[in-house]
C-alpha positions as a Markdown table, in Angstrom:
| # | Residue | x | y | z |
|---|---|---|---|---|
| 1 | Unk | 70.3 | -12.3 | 115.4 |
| 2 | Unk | 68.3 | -14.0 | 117.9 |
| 3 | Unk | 64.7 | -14.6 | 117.5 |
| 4 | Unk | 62.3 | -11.7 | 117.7 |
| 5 | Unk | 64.9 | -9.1 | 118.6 |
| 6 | Unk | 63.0 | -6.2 | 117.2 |
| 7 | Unk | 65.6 | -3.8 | 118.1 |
| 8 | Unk | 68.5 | -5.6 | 116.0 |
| 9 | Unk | 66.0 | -5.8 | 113.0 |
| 10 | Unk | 65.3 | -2.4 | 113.5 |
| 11 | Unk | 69.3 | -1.2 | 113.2 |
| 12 | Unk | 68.9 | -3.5 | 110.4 |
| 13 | Unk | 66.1 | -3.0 | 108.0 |
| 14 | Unk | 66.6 | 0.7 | 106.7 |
| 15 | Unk | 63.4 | 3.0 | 106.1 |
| 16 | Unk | 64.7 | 2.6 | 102.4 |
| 17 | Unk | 63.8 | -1.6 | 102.6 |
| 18 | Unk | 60.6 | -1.2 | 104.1 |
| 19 | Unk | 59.4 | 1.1 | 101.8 |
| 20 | Unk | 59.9 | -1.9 | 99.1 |
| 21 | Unk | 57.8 | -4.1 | 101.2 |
| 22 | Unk | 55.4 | -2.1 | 102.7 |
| 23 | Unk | 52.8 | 0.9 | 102.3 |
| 24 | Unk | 52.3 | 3.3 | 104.9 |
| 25 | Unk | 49.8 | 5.5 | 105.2 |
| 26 | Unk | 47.3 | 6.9 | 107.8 |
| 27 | Unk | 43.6 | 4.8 | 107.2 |
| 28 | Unk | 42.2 | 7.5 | 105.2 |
| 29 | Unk | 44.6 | 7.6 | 102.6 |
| 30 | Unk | 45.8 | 3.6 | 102.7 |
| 31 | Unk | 43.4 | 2.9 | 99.4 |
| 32 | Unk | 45.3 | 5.7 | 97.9 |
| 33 | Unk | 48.5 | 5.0 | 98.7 |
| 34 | Unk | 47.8 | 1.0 | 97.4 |
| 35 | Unk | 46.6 | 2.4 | 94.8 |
| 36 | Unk | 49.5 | 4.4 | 93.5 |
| 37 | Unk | 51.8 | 1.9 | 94.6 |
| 38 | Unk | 50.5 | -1.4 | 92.9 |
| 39 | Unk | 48.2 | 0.2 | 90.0 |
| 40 | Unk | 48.4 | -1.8 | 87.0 |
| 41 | Unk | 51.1 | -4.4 | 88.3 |
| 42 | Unk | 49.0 | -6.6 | 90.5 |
| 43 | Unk | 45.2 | -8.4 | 90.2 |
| 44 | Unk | 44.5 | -9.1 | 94.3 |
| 45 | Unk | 46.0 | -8.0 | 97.2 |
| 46 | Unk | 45.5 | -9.6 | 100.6 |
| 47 | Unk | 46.2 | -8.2 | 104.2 |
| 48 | Unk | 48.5 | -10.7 | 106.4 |
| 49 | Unk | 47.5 | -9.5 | 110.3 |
| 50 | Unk | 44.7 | -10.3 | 112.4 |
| 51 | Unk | 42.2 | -7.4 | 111.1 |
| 52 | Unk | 39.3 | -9.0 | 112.8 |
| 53 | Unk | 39.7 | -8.2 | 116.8 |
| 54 | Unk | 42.7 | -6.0 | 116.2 |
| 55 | Unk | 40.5 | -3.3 | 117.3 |
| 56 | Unk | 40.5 | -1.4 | 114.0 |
| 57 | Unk | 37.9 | -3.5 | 112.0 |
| 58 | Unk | 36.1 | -0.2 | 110.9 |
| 59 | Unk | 38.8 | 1.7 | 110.2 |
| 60 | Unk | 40.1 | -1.6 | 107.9 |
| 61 | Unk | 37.0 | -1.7 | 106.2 |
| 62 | Unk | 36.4 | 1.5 | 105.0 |
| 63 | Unk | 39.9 | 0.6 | 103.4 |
| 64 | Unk | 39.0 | -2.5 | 101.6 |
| 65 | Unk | 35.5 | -0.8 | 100.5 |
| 66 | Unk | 37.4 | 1.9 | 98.9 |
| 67 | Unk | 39.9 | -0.6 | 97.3 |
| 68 | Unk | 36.5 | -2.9 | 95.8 |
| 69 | Unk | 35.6 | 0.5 | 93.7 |
């Protein structure tokens, strides 16, 4: 596969794998979903994509405020 062919990796990551990886949810229930995902098997959590200037930063966090309670 060649390098960033998102439609090959598409064909080949099933919705079944990214649902291992990965938590989807609309913003206002992202802390919830985390929540029931991860409770009780991890201690931190970090978010790996460019949250500040993204265009989002409010939505993002009212996330991580809800995940600090």
């Amino acid at each position: 596969m060649r390098a960033r062919d998102m439609a090959k990796m598409s064909e080949l990551i099933t919705d079944e794998v990214l649902e291992r990886f990965c938590v989807r949810a609309p913003f206002d229930g992202l802390a919830d979903a985390i929540r029931a995902k991860y409770d009780g098997k991890i201690d931190r959590l970090g978010f790996y994509m460019p949250i500040i200037g993204g265009g989002q930063e409010d939505e993002w966090g009212r996330v991580i405020e809800d995940l600090s309670r």
